[in-house]
N, C-alpha and C positions, 0 to 999 in steps of 0.2 A: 601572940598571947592567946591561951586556949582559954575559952571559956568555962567558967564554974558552972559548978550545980551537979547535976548527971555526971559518974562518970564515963567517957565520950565509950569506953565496952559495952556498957548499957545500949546504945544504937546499933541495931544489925547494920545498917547501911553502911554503916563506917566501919564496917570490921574488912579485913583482906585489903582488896584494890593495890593500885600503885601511885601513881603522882600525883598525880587530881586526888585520892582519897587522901592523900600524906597532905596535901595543902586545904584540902577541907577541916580536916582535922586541926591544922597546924593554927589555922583562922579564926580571929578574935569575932563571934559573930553577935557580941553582946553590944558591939557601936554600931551594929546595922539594922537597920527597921526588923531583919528579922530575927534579933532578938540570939539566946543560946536556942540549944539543939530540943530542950523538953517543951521551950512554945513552938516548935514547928510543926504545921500540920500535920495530920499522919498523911494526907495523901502525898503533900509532900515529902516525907520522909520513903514510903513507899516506890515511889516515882524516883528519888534518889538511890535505891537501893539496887533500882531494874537495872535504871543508868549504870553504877559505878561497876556490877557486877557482869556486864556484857561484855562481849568482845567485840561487839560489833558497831559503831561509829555511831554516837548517842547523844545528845543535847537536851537541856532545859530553860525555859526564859520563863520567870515565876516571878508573880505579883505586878504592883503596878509600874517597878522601874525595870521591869523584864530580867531577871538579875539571873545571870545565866550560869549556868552547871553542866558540864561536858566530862568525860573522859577520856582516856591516854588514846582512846583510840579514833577520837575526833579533832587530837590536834590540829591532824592535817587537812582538815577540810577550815579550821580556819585561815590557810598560808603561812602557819609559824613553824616553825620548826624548833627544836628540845631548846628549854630553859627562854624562850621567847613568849611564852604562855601566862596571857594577863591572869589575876589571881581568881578564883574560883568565885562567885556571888559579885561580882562586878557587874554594872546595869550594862546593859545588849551596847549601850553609845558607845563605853567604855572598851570594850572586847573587839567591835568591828566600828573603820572607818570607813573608809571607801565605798567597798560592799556590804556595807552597813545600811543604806537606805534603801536597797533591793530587800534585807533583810527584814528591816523593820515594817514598810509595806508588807507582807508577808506575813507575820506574826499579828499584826492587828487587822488582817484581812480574816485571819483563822479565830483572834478570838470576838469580831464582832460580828462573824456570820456563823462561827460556829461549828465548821467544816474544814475536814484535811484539806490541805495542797500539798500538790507534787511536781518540784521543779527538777526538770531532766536535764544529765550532760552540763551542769554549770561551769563556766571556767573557775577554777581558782589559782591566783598568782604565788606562788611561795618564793620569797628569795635564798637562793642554794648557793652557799660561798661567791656572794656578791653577782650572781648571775640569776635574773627572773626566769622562773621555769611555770608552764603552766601548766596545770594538771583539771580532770573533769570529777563532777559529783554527782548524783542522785539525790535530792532531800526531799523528803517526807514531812510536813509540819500537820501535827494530828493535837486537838486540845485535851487539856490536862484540868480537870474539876474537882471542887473542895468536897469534904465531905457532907456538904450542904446543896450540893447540885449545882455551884457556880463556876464559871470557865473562869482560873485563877492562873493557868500558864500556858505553854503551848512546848509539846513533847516533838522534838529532832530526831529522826532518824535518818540515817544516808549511808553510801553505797558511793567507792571512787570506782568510775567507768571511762579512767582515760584511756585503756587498752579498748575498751571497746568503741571508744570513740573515734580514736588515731586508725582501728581495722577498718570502721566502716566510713571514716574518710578515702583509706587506700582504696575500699570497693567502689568507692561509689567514683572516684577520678578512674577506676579498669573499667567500671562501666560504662562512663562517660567516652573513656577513646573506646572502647570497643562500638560504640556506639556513634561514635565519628567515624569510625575505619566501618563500620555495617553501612550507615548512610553514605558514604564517601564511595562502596564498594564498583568497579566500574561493569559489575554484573547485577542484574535486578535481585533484588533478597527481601522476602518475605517471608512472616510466620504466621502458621494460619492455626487457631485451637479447633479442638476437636465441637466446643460447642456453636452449632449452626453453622462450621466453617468461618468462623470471627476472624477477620484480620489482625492479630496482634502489633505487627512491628509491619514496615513497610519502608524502603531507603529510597531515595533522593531516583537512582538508578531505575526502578520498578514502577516509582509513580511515573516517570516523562513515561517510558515504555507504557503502561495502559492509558494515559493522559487523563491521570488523577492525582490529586492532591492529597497530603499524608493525611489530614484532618475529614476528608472526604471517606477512606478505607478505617483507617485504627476503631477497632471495636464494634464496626460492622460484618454482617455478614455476606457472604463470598457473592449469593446472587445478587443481595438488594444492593451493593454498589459495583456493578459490574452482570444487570440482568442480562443482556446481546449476550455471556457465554451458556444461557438456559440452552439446551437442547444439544451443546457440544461437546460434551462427557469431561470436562477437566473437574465439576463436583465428585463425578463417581471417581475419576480416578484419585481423588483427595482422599475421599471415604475407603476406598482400597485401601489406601498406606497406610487410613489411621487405623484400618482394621486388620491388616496383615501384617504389617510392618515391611513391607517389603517395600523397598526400591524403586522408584519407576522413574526411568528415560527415555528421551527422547529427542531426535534432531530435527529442525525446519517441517515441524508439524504448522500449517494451516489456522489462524485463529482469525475472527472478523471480530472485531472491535470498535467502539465509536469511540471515535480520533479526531481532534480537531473537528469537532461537531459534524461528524459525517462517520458513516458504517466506513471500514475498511478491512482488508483483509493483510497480514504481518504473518512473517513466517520466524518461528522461535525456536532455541533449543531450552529445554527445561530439564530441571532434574526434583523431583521430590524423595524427600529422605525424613524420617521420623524421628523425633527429639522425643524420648520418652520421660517420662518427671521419676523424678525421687520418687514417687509412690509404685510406678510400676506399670501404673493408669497409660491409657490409649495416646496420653501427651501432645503433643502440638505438632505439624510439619512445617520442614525448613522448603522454603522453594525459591530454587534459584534459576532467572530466565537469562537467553541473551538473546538478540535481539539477532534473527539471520535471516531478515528480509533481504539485503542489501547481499548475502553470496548467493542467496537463491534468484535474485533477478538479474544476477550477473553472470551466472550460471544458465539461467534460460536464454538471457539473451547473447550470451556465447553459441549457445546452440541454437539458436533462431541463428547466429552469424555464420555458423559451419554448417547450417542446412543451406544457408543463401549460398555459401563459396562453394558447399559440391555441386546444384544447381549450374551457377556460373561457370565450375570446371567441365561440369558435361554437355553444358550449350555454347563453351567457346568455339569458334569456329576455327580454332587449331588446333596443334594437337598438345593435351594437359595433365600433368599429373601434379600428384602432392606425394615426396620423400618424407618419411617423418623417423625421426630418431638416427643415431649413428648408423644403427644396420641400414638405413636408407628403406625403412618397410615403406609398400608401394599401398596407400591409404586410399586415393581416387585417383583415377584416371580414366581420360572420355574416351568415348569411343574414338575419335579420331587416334588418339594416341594407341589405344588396344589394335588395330591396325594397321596401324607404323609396323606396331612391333609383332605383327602376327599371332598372337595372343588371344585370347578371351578373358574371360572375367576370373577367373581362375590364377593369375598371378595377384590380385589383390588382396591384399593382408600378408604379402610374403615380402621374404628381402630384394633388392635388387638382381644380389649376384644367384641367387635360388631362381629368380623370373627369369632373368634373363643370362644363363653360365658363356654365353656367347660371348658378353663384354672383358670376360677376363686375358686379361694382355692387352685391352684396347684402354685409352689414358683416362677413360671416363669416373669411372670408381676411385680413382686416385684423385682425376677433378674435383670431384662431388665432396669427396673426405675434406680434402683441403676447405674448401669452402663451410661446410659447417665448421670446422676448426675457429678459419678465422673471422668468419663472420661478412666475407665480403662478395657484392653479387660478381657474378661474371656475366657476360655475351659476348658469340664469336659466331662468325657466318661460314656454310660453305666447308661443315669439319664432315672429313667422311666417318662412318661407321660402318661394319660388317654386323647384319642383323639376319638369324636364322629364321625363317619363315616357311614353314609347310618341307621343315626338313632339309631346305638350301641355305647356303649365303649367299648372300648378295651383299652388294654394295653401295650403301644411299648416302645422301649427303643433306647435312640440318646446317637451318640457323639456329642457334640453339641461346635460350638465355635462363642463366641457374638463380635465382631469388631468393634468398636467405628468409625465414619466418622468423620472429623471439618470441617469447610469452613476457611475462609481466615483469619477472624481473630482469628482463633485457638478454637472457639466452636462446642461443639458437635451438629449435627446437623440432625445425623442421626446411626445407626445399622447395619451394616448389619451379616446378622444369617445363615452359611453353615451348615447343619446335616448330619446323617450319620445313616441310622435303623441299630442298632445293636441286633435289638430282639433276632433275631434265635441265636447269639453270647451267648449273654445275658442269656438266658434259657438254652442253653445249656452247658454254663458256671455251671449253677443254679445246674441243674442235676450233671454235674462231682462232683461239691463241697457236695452236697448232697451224691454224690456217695464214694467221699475221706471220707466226715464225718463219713459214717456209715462202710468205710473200716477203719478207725483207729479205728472209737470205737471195730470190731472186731478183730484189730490189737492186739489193747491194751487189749482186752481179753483174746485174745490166747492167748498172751504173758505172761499173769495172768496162765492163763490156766495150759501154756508150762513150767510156770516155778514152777509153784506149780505140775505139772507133772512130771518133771526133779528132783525136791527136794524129790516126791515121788519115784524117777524110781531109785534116789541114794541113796537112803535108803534102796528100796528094791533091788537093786542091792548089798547092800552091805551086807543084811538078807540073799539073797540068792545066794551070792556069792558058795557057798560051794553045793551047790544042785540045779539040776535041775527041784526037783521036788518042791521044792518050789518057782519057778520062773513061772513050769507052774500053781500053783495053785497062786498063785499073776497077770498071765495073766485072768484065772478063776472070780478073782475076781473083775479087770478091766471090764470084760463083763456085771457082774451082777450091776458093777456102773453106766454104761453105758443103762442098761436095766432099772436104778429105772429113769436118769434121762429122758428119754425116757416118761416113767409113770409119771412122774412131771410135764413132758412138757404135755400130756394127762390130765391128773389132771387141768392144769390151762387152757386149754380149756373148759373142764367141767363144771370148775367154771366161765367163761367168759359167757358159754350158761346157766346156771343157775343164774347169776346175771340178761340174760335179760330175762329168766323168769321170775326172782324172780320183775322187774320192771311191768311184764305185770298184772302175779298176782296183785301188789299193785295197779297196776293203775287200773284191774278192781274189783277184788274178796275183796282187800281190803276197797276201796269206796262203796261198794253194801250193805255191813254190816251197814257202816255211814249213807246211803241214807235212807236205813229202819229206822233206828234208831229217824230219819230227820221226815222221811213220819210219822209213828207212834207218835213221840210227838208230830206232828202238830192236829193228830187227838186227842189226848189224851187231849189239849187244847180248842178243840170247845166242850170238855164235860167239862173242869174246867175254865169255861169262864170268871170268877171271879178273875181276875187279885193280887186279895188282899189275893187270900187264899195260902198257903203254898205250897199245890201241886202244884200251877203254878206256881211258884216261880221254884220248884223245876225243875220241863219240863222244864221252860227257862236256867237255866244253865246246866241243861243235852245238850239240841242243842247247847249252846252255844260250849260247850266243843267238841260237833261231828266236832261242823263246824271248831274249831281251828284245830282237830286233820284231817279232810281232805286236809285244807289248807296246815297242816306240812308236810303231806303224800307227796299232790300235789307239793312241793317245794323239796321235798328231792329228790324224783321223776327227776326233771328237774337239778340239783345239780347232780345226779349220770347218766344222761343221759350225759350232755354236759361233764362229769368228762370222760365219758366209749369214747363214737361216737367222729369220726372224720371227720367230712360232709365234701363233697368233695368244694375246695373253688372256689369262680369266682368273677369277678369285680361287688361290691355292692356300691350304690349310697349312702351314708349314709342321704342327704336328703331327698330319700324317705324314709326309714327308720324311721327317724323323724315324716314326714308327716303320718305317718301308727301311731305309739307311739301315735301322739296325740289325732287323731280320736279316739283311744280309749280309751284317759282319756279324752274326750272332757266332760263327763258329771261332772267330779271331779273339771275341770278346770273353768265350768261355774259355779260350788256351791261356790267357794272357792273366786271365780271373779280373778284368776291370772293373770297374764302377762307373756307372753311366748314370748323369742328373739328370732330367729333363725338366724347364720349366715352363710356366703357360708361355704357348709360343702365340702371335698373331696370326692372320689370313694376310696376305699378298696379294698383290695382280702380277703374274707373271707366267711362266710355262714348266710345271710340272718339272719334266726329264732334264732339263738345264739347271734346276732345283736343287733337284735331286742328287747330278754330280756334283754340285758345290758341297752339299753336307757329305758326301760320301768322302770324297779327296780329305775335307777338315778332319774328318773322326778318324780316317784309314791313318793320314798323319799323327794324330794326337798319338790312333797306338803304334804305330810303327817309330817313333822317336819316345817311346818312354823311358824312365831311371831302368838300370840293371838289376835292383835291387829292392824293388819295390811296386805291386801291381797298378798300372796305368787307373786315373781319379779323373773325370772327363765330366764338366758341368756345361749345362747350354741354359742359357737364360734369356729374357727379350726384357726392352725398354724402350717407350717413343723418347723421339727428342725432335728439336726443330731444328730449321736448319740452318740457324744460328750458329746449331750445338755441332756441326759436323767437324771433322779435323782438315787440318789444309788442302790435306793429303786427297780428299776426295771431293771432285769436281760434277758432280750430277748434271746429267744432260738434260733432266726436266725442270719444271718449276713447280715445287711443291714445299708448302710450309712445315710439313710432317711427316719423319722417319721412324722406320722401329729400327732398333740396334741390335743385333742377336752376338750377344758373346757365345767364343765356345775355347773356355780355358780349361787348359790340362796340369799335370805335375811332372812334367818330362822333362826330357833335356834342355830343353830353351835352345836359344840362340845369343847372340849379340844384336843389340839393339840398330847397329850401325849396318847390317844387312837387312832392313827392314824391305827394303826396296827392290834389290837383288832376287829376293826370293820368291816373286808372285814374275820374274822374265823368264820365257820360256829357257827351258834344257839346261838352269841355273841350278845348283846344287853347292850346300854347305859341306856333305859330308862324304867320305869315297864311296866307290860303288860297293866294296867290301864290307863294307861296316853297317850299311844301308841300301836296300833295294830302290829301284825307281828308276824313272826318267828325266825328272824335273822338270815335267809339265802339267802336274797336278796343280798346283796353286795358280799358275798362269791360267787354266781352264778357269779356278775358282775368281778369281779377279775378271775375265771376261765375263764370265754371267753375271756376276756382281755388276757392272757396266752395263752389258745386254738388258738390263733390269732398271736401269735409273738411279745405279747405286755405287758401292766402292767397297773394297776391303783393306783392312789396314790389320796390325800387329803388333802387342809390346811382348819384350818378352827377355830374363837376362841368363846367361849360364847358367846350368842347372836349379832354377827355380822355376820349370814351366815356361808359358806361353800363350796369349788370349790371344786368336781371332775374332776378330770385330768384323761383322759384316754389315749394310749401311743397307735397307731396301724404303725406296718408299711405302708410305703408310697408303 
């Protein structure tokens, strides 16, 4: 029912608007104290007209039942939502419950004191299709006076700030973790502003590290809680970064700090970097420490520990070094050991095989590999080695024990090698056992002797039981035994000095006869110059036959020389040996175009010239039996083995734990595996005289020296797939 009188055009305030003014309008306001529209005050009308005409969320509570007047654009700051909205001049009870008594406190706080209030971020609940949503507000309560000067309502204004509410929720939980994960950090993190060096922020990590508490630093400055760093430059270089902007690091720099109430010194790595502000201004530094007392005192006292152990290594009273790394680099070694090895100081920092190129073909470097490999120590007593000293080799003999080092995390990482010269032991160990040999062998003679003497002395004891005179004529006969053996033993002197006649003879009286033989058909042929006729024919296989039968001569010669002599032995290089060998088939080796390997060969004890024939007879074979059709391919290699490792085949007449193997395989003919044996017996031969030159007493030569030496040769080898000789010499 609209109210008479005025008609309601007459009111500016009521012209336009939308909902709220259609229900103002619509409203009988002649049943309520305030009366129609022409007794309403003007400030009230006024004050209605600000309201209805804003867009911006507006309220009114006027007179003394607060009767309240909003527009469309403060519905929602009371939780209603469209056509939910109590009628327009309804008392403040009427319009809010709930949140009604927050409200009302409020409104008569502003109109008995007089004064705005401003509540921030309010919750408001609205129900949205039967589901409570809560949304936030601003409100402003400012008083509203008559035109008499008296506080007659109280004027709403507000502002929905639930975006800004629910963002500076999100910031403030990114705050809060980043703020966890900063304090939580397991590196010290501080920020320090530019005025007086203030400590701003400071984490959990940073206080234990200077042993301060975060309420002790925050918003002090850098000396007054932390004076002991006066006079150690970390203020100036704070001031640096705020002034430069530049960077500054550093690692296990030195700082002394009171720690656990006492001065102490801590070593850090730090880094400062500069956080510049929004403005552009000098901004604040990030500083982040860690804490590297604990690698710098285990780093000194590593090396307090590697000064004790070079110490130790150069006042052992043995002899010491230390291998480090795969190469085997020679790191310390005492002077005992620089001695061993004839050396100076001069191999240190170098590899083993660069110190010392002598050990290569000796089983040591292959030892040593292994061992850093797998990690395991060795010791062995009594191993020889050939070591060059002042230009020689020689031959000593260690107890040797190899010691694996790891680092931390359990890898090997280094060697270290005590020895022990056991030569003189050694040899003269060498000698006794030589000496025990040759007393059992005549233990076990006598005893042959004694006992086939005793079986004689009880027989003729028991012949001559009954008579003395035939006991002396049985001592009689002992004498004249004793005199023939006597004569035997003369006799095979006889025959010893008559064998090396009978060698000088052959080598000269018997060649002299061939030579004439030789000189004479050459002449006999510049008178039958005629290649076609018969007597030449014939002079040629006459010389042919001298020359084979010199050669026979010459090899049986060499065959009963190294069979008889015992050359006295010494340590032999076997690649010079080699290098001698080939010079002298260099002219065979360039007709044939072969290929010759040669690999580290070891040192020997043995005799040169009986060496010497062994490798010559092997390579003269390899090329004298090669493919038709293809240039002779000749490898020589070396390798220790024990003597575990030997093959049945060879029976060594010494006693020694370690061999070197020298193969020497070709690409030739081969043989059948079933003459293996065959072919090292004198004057034995696979193949015709036509087909193949020779004697067949080149490999029986090399199998004698092999023997003469302490050693053996053996062969595999099958039809035309080549052929290895193996040769077996003690180490």
């Amino acid at each position: 029912m609209v109210s008479t009188g005025t008609p309601v055009q007459a009111y500016a305030f009521l012209n336009g608007g939308g909902e709220m003014v259609a229900q103002l309008r619509a409203y009988d306001w002649t049943q309520t104290p305030l009366g129609p529209f022409e007794r309403w005050p003007a400030s009230l009308r006024t004050t209605l007209g600000i309201l209805f005409h804003s867009q911006s969320p507006m309220a009114l509570f006027w007179g003394d039942e607060l009767r309240c007047f909003y527009n469309d654009a403060y519905r929602p700051a009371l939780g209603q939502a469209s056509g939910q909205a109590r009628p327009l001049g309804s008392p403040a009870r009427e319009v809010f419950t709930d949140p009604g008594a927050e409200m009302h406190g409020v409104i008569n706080r502003v109109l008995s004191s007089q004064e705005a209030v401003l509540l921030e971020n309010r919750p408001v609940y609205i129900d949205s299709n039967g589901r409570p949503e809560v949304a936030y507000w601003t409100f402003s309560y400012s008083p509203v006076y008559t035109e008499f000067g008296l506080p007659a309502g109280v004027f709403v204004t507000c502002t929905e700030t639930t975006q800004a509410v629910l963002t500076q929720r999100q910031l403030d939980a990114s705050k809060k973790q980043a703020l966890a994960v900063f304090d939580q950090a397991p590196v010290g993190v501080a920020l320090i502003s530019a005025d007086r060096l203030t400590f701003q922020l400071a984490n959990q990590c940073c206080c234990a590290l200077i042993d301060r508490q975060a309420d002790q630093l925050i918003g002090r400055a850098f000396l007054d809680v932390l004076p002991e760093l006066a006079g150690q430059g970390f203020d100036d270089l704070l001031m640096n970064v705020l002034e430069t902007g530049l960077m500054q690091r550093a690692e296990e720099v030195p700082v002394t700090l009171r720690r656990h109430g006492r001065l102490e010194t801590i070593y850090i790595d730090y880094t400062l970097q500069l956080l510049r502000s929004d403005a552009g201004d000098h901004g604040e530094v990030l500083v982040m420490l860690t804490d590297a007392t604990t690698r710098v005192v285990n780093r000194q006292a590593l090396a307090e520990t590697e000064a004790r152990f070079r110490v130790l290594v150069e006042e052992a009273p043995v002899a010491t070094c230390l291998f480090v790394g795969r190469e085997l680099r020679i790191e310390v070694a005492n002077q005992v050991m620089l001695n061993i090895w004839g050396k100076g100081n001069g191999v240190l920092n170098k590899p083993l095989a660069d110190a010392l190129p002598e050990l290569n073909g000796q089983p040591f470097p292959e030892l040593l590999d292994r061992i850093y490999t797998t990690g395991e120590p060795y010791a062995t007593i009594g191993v020889p080695i050939d070591l060059s000293v002042d230009g020689k080799v020689k031959r000593h003999y260690f107890d040797f024990t190899y010691k694996p080092l790891r680092d931390t995390t359990g890898a090997v990482y280094a060697i270290i090698d005590m020895a022990i010269d056991v030569t003189e032991q050694v040899l003269a160990k060498q000698k006794l056992e030589e000496s025990e040999n040759r007393y059992r062998l005549l233990s076990a003679e006598l005893e042959v002797q004694v006992q086939a003497r005793t079986a004689e002395l009880e027989v003729a004891n028991e012949e001559l039981r009954g008579s003395n005179e035939e006991i002396a004529a049985s001592n009689e006969e002992y004498a004249v035994i004793n005199e023939e053996l006597e004569e035997a033993n003369g006799l095979l002197l006889r025959s010893n000095d008559s064998l090396e006649k009978f060698a000088y003879v052959a080598s000269h009286d018997l060649q002299e006869p061939l030579r004439k033989i030789q000189q004479f058909g050459d002449l006999l042929k510049t008178r039958y110059a005629d290649a076609a006729t018969e007597e030449f024919r014939y002079l040629e296989r006459m010389q042919l036959a001298a020359s084979r039968m010199s050669t026979l001569i010459r090899d049986l010669l060499n065959f009963s020389r190294i069979s008889v002599h015992r050359d006295a032995s010494g340590p032999v290089p076997l690649a010079t040996i080699l290098s001698s060998v080939l010079v002298d088939l260099e002219l065979t080796v360039q007709e044939t175009g072969a290929q010759i390997e040669v690999g580290a060969l070891p040192m020997v004890a043995g005799d040169p010239l009986q060496l010497g024939q062994l490798f010559l007879n092997l390579l003269s074979n390899a090329l004298k039996f090669r493919q038709p059709d293809q240039p002779p391919c000749i490898r020589v290699t070396s390798a220790a083995v024990t003597a575990h490792e030997l093959p049945p085949s060879i029976r060594s007449n010494r006693l020694v734990n370690l061999y070197y193997r020298i193969d020497v395989a070709d690409n030739g003919i081969g043989f059948d595996d079933k003459y293996v044996d065959r072919i090292f017996q004198i004057f034995q031969r696979l193949h015709g005289k036509s087909a193949y030159t020779g004697t067949g007493i080149g490999l029986a030569i090399c199998e004698r020296v092999a023997i003469n030496h302490g050693g053996g040769i053996t062969a595999v080898s099958q039809p035309g797939q080549g052929a290895t000789f193996s040769v077996y010499l003690p180490a």
